[in-house]
VMD Tcl script that builds the backbone (N, CA, C; Angstrom):
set m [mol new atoms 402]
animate dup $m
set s [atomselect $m all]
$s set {name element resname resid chain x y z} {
  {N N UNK 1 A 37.143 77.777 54.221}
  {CA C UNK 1 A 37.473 78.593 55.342}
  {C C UNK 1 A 38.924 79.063 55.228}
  {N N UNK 2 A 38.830 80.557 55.203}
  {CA C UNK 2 A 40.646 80.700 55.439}
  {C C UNK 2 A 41.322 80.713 56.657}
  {N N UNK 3 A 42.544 80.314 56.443}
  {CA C UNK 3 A 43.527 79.969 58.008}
  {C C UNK 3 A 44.241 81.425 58.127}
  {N N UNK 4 A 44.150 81.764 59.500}
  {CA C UNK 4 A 44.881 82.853 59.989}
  {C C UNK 4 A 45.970 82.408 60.703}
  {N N UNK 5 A 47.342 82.613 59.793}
  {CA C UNK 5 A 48.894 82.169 60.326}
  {C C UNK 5 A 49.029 83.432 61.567}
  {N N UNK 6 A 49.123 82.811 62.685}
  {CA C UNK 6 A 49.748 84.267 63.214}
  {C C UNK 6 A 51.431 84.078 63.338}
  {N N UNK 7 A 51.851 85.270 62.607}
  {CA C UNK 7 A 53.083 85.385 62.742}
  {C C UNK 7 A 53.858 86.241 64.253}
  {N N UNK 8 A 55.076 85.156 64.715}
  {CA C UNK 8 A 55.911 86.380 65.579}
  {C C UNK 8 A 56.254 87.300 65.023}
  {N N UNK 9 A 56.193 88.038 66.158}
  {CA C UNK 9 A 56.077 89.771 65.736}
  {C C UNK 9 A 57.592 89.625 66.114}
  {N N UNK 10 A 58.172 90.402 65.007}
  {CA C UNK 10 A 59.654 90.151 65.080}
  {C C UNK 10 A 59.820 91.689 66.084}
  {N N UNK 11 A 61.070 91.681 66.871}
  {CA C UNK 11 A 61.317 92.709 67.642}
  {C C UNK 11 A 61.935 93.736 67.064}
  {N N UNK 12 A 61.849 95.043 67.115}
  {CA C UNK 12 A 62.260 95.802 66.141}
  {C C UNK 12 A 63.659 96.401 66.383}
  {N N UNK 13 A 63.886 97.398 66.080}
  {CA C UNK 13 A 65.337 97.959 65.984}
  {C C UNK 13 A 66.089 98.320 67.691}
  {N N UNK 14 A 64.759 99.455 68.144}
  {CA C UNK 14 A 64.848 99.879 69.278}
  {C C UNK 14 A 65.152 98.938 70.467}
  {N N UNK 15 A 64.060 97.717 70.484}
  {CA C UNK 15 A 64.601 96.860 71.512}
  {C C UNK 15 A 66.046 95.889 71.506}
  {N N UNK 16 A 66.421 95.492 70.088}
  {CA C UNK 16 A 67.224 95.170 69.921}
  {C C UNK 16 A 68.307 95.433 70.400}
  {N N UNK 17 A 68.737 97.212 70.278}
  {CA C UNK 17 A 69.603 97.736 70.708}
  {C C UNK 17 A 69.693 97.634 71.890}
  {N N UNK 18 A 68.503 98.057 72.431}
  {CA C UNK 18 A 68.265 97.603 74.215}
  {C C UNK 18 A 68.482 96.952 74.564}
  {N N UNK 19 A 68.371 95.458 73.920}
  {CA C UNK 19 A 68.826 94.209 74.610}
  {C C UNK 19 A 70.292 94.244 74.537}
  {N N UNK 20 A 71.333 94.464 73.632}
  {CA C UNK 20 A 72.309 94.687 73.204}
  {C C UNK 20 A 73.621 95.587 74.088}
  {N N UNK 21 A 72.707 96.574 74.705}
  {CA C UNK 21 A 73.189 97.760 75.693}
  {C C UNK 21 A 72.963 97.288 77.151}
  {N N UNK 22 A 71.737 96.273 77.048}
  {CA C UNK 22 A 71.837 95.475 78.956}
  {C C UNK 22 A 72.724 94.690 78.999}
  {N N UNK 23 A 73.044 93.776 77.718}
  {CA C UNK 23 A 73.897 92.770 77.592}
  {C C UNK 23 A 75.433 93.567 78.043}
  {N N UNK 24 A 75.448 94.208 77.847}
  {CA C UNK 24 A 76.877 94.727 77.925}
  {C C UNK 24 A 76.944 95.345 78.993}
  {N N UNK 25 A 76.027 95.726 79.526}
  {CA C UNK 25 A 76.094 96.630 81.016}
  {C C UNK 25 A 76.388 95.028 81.696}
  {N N UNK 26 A 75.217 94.580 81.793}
  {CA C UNK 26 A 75.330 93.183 82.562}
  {C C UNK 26 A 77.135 92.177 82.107}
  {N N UNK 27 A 77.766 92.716 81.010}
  {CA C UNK 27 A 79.324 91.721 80.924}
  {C C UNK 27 A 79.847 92.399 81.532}
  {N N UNK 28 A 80.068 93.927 82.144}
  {CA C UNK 28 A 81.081 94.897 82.468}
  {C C UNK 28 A 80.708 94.697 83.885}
  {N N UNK 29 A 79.211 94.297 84.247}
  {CA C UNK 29 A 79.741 94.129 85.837}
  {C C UNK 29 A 79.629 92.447 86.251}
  {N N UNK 30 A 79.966 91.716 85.587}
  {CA C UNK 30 A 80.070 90.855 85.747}
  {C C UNK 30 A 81.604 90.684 86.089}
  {N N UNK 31 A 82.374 91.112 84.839}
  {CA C UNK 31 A 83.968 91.604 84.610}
  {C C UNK 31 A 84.411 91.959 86.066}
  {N N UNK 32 A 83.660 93.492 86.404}
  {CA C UNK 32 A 84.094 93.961 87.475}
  {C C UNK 32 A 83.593 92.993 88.780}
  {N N UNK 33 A 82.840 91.845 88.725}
  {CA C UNK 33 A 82.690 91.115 89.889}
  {C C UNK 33 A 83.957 89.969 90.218}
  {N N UNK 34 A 84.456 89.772 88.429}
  {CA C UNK 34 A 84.881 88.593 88.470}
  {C C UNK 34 A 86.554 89.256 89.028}
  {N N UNK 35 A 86.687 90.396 88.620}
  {CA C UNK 35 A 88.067 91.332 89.423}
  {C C UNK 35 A 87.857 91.366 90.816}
  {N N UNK 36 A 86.758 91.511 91.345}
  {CA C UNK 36 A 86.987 91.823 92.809}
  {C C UNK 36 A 86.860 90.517 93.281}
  {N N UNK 37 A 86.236 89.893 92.955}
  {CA C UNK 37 A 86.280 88.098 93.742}
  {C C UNK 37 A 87.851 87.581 93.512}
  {N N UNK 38 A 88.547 87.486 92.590}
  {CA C UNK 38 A 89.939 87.281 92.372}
  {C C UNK 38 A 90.963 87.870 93.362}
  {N N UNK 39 A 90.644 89.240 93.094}
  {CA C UNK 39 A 91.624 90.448 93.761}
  {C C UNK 39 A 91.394 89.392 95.574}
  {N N UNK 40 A 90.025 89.796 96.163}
  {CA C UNK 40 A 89.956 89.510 97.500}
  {C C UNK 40 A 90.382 87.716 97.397}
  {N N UNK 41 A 90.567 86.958 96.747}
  {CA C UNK 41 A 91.245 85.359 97.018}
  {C C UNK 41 A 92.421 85.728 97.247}
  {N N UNK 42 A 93.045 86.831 96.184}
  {CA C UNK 42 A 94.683 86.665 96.392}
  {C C UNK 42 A 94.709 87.409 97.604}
  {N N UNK 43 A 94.064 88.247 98.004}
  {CA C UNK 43 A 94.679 88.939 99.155}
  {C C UNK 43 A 94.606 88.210 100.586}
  {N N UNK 44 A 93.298 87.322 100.155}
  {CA C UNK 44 A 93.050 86.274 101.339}
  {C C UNK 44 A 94.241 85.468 102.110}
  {N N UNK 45 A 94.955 84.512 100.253}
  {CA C UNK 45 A 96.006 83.658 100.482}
  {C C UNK 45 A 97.231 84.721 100.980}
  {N N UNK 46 A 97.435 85.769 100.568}
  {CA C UNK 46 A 98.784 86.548 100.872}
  {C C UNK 46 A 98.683 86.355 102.114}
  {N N UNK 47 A 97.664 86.839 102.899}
  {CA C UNK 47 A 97.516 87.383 103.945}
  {C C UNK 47 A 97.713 85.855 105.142}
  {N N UNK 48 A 97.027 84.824 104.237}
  {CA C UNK 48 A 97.532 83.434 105.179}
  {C C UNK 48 A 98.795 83.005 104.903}
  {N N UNK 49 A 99.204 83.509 103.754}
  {CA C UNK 49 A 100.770 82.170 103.751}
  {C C UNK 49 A 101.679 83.544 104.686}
  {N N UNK 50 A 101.192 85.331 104.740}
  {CA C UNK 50 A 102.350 85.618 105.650}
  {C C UNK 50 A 102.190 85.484 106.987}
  {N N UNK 51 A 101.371 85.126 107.787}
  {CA C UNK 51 A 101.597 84.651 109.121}
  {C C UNK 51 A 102.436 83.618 109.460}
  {N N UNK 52 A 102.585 82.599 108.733}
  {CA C UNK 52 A 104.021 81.622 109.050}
  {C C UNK 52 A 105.360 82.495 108.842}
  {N N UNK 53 A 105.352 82.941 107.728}
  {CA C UNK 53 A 106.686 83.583 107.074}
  {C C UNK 53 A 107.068 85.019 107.864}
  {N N UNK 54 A 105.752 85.427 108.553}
  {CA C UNK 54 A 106.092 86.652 109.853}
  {C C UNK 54 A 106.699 85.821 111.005}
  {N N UNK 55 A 106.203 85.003 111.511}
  {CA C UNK 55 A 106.612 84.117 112.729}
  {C C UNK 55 A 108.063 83.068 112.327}
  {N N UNK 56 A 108.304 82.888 111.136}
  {CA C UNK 56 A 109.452 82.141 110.828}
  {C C UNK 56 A 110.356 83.032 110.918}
  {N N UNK 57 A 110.433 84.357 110.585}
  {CA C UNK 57 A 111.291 85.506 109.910}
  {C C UNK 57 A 111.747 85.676 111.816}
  {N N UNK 58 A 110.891 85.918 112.528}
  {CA C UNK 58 A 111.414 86.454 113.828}
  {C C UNK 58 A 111.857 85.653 114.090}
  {N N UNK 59 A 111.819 84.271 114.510}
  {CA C UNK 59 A 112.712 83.443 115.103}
  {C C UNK 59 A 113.788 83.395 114.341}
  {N N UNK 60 A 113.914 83.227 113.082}
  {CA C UNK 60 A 115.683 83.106 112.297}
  {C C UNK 60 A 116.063 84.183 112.721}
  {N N UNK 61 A 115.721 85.533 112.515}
  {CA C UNK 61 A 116.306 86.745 113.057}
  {C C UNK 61 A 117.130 86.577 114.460}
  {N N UNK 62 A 116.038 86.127 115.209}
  {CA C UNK 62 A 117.067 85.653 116.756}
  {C C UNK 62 A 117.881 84.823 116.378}
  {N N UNK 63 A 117.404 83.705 116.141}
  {CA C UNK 63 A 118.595 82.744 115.634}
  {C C UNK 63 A 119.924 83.327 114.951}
  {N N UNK 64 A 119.923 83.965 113.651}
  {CA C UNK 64 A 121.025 84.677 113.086}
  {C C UNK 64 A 121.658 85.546 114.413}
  {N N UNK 65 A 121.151 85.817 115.578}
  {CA C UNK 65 A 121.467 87.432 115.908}
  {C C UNK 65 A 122.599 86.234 117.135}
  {N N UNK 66 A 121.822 85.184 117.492}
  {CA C UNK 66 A 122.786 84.460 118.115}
  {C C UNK 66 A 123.872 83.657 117.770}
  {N N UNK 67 A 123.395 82.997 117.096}
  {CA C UNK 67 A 124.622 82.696 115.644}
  {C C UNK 67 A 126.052 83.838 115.579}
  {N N UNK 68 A 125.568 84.347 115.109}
  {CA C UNK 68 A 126.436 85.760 115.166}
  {C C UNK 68 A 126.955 86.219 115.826}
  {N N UNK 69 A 126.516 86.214 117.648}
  {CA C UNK 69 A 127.239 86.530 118.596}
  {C C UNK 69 A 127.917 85.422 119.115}
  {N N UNK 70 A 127.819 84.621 118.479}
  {CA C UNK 70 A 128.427 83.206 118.794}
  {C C UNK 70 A 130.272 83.109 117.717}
  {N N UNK 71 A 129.452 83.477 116.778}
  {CA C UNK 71 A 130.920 83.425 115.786}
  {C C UNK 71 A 131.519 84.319 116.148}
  {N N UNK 72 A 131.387 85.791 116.065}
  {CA C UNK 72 A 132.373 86.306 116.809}
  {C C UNK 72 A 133.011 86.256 117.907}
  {N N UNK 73 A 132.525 85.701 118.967}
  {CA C UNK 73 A 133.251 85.290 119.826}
  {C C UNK 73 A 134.064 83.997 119.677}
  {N N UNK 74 A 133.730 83.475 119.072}
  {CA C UNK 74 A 134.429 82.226 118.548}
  {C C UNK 74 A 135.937 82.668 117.878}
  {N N UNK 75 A 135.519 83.793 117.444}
  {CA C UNK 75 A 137.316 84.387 116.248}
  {C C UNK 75 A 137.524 84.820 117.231}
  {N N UNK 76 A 137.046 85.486 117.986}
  {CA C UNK 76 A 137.805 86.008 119.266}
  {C C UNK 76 A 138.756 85.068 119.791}
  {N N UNK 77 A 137.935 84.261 120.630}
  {CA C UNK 77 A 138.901 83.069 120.692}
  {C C UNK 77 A 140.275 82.183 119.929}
  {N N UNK 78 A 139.389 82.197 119.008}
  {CA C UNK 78 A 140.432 81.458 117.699}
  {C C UNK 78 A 141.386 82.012 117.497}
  {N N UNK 79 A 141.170 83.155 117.380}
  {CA C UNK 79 A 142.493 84.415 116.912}
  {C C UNK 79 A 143.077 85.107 118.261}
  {N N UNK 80 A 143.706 84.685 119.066}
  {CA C UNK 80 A 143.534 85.576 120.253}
  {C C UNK 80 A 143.895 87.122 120.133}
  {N N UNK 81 A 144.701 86.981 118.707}
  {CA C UNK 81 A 144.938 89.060 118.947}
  {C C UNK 81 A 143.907 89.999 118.248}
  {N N UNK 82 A 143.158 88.731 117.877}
  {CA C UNK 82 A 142.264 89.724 117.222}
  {C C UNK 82 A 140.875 90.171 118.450}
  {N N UNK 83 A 140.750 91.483 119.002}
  {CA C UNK 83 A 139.623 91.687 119.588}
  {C C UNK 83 A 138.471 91.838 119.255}
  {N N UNK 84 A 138.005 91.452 120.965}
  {CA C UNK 84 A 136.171 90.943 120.354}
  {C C UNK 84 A 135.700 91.719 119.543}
  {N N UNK 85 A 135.677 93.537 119.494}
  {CA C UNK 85 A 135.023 93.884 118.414}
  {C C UNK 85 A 134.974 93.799 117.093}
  {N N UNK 86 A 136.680 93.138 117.473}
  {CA C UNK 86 A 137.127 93.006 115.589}
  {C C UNK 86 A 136.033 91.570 114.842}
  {N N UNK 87 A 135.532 90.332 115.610}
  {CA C UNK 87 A 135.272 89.519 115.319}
  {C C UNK 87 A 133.633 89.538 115.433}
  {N N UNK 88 A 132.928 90.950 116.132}
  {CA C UNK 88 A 132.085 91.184 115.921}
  {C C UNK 88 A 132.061 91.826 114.552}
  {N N UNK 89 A 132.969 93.024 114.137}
  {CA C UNK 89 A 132.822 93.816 112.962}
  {C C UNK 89 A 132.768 92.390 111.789}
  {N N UNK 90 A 133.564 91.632 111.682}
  {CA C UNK 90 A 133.964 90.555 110.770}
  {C C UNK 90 A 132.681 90.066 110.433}
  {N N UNK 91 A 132.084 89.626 111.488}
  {CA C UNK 91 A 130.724 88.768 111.799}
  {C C UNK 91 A 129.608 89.275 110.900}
  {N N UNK 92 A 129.800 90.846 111.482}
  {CA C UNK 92 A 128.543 92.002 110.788}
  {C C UNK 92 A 128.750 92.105 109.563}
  {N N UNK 93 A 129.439 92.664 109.369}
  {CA C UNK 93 A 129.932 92.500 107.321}
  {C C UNK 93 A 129.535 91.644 107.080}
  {N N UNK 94 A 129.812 90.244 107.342}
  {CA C UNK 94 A 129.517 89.215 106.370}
  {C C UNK 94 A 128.048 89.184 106.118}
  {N N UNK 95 A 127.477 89.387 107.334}
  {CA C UNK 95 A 125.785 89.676 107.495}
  {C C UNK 95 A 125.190 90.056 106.629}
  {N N UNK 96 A 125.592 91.587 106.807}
  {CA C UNK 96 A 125.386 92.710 106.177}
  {C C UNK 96 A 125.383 92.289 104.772}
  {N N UNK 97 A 126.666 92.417 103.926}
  {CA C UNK 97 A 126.914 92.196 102.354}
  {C C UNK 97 A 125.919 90.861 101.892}
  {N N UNK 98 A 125.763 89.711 102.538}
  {CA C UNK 98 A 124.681 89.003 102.576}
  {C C UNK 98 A 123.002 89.498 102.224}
  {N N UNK 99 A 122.796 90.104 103.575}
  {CA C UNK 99 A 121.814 90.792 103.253}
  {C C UNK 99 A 120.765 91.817 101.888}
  {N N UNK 100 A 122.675 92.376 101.900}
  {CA C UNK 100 A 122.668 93.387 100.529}
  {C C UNK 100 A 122.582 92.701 99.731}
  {N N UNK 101 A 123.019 91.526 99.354}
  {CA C UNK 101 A 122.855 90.851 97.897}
  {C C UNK 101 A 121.458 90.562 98.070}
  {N N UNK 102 A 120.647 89.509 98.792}
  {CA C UNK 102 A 119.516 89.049 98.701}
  {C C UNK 102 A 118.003 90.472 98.589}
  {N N UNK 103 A 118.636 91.684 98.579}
  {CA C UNK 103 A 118.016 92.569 99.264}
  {C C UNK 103 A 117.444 93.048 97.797}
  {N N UNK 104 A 118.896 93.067 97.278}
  {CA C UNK 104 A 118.599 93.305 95.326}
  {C C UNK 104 A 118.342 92.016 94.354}
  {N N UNK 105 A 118.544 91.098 94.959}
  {CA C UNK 105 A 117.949 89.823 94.117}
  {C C UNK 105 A 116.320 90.450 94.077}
  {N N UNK 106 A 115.995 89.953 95.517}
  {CA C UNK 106 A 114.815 90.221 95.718}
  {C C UNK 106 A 114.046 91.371 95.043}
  {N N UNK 107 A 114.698 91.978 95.174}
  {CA C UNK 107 A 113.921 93.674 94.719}
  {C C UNK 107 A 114.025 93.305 93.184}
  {N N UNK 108 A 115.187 92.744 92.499}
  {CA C UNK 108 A 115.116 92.187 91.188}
  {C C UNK 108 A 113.848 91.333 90.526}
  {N N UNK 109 A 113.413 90.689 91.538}
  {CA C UNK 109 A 112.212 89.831 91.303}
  {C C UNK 109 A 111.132 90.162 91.241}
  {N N UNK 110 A 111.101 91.063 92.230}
  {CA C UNK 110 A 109.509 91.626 92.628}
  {C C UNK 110 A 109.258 92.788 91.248}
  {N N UNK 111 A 109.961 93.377 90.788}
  {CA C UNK 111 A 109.896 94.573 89.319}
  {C C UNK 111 A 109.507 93.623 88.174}
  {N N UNK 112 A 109.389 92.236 88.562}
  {CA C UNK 112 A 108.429 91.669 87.332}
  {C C UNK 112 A 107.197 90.515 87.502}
  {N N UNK 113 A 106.932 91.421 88.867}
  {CA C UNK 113 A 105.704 90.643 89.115}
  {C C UNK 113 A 104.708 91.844 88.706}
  {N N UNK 114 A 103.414 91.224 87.919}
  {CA C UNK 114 A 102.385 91.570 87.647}
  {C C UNK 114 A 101.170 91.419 88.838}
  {N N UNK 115 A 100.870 92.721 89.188}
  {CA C UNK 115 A 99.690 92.749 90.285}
  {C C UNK 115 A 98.181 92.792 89.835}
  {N N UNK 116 A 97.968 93.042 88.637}
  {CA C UNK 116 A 96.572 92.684 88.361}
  {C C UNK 116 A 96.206 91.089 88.035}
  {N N UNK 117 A 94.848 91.328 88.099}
  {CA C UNK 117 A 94.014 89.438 88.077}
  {C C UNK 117 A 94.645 89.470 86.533}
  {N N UNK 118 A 95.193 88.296 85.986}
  {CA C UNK 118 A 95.407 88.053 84.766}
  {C C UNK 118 A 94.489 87.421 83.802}
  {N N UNK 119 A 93.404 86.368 84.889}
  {CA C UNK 119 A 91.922 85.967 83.967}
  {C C UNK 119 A 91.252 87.036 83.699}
  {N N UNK 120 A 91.102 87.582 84.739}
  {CA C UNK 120 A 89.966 88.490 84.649}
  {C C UNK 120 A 90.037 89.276 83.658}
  {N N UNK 121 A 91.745 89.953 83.434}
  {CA C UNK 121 A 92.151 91.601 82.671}
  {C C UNK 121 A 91.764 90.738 80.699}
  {N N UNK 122 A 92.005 89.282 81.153}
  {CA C UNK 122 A 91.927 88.521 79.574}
  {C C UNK 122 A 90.505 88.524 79.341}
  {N N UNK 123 A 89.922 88.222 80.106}
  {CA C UNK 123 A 88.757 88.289 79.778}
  {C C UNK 123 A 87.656 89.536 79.535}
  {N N UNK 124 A 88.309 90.497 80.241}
  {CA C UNK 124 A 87.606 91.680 79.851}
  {C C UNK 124 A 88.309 91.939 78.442}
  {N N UNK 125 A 89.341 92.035 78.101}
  {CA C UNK 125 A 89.858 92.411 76.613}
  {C C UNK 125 A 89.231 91.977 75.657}
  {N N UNK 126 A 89.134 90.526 76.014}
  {CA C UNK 126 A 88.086 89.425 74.632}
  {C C UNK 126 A 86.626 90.176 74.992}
  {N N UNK 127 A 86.380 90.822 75.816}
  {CA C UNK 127 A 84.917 91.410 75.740}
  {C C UNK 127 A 84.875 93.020 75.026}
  {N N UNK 128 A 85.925 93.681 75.530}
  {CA C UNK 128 A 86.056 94.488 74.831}
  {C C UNK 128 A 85.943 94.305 72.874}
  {N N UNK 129 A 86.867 93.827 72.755}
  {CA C UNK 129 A 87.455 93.377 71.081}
  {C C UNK 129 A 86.093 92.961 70.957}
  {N N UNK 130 A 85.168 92.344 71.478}
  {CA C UNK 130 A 83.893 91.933 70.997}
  {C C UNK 130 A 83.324 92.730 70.409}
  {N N UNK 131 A 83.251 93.579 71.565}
  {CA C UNK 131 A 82.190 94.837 71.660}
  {C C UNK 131 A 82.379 95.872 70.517}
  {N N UNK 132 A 83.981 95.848 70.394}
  {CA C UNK 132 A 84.042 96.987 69.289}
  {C C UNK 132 A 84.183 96.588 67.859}
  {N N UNK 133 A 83.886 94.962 67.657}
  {CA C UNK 133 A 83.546 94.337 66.360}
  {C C UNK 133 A 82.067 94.602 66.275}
  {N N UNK 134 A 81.410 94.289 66.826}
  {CA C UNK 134 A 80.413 94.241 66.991}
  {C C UNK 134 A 79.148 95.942 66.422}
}
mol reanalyze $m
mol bondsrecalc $m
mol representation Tube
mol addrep $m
C-alpha cells in the first residue's frame, strides 16, 4: 500500500508580503498608541504637580509683597533721611534684579528640555531601521 505524506502547503509570496505589510501597519499604530498614552501621563503629572506650585507661588508672592513693604519701611526708619520712597525704590531693585537673574537662569534651562516621549521616539527609530533593513 502506498502512504500519502500530506505536505504543508507552504504560503506563497503574495501572502507573505501581506503578512509583512499588517505587521507593520499594526507596529506604527501601536508606536502611535504608545506616544499618546505617554504624551497624556506627562500631561496628567504636569498638570498635578502645578496645582501646589500655583497655590505656593501666590502665597510667597504675598508674602514677598509684604516682606518688602516691611523692609522698606524698616530703611525708612533706620536711615531717617532717607525717604520712604527711597527705601521702597531700594527694596524694588533688589526684587526686581533678583527676579531678572532667576528669569534667565530659568529660561536657560527650559532651551534644553526635550518635549517629545523619549521611549516611545527610541522605539519607533529601532522600528524604523528595522523596517528599512528588512
Amino acid at each position: 500500500m502506498a502512504m500519502q505524506v500530506e505536505t504543508e502547503r507552504e504560503p506563497g509570496v503574495a501572502s507573505l508580503m501581506s503578512g509583512i505589510v499588517n505587521d507593520a501597519k499594526e507596529l506604527i499604530v501601536q508606536q502611535l498608541t504608545l506616544f499618546q498614552v505617554e504624551i497624556k501621563n506627562d500631561i496628567r503629572r504636569m498638570a498635578m504637580a502645578l496645582i501646589p506650585i500655583i497655590a505656593g507661588a501666590a502665597i510667597f508672592v504675598v508674602s514677598v509683597l509684604i516682606l518688602a513693604a516691611a523692609a522698606a519701611l524698616f530703611l525708612s526708619w533706620y536711615f531717617p533721611n532717607l525717604p520712604v520712597w527711597g527705601g521702597f525704590a531700594i527694596v524694588g531693585a533688589t526684587i526686581g534684579v533678583t527676579g531678572a537673574i532667576l528669569f534667565f537662569i530659568g529660561n536657560n534651562m527650559l532651551s534644553h528640555v526635550n518635549p517629545l516621549p523619549e521611549k516611545a521616539m527610541e522605539g519607533l527609530k529601532e522600528n524604523l531601521q528595522w523596517k528599512t533593513k528588512n
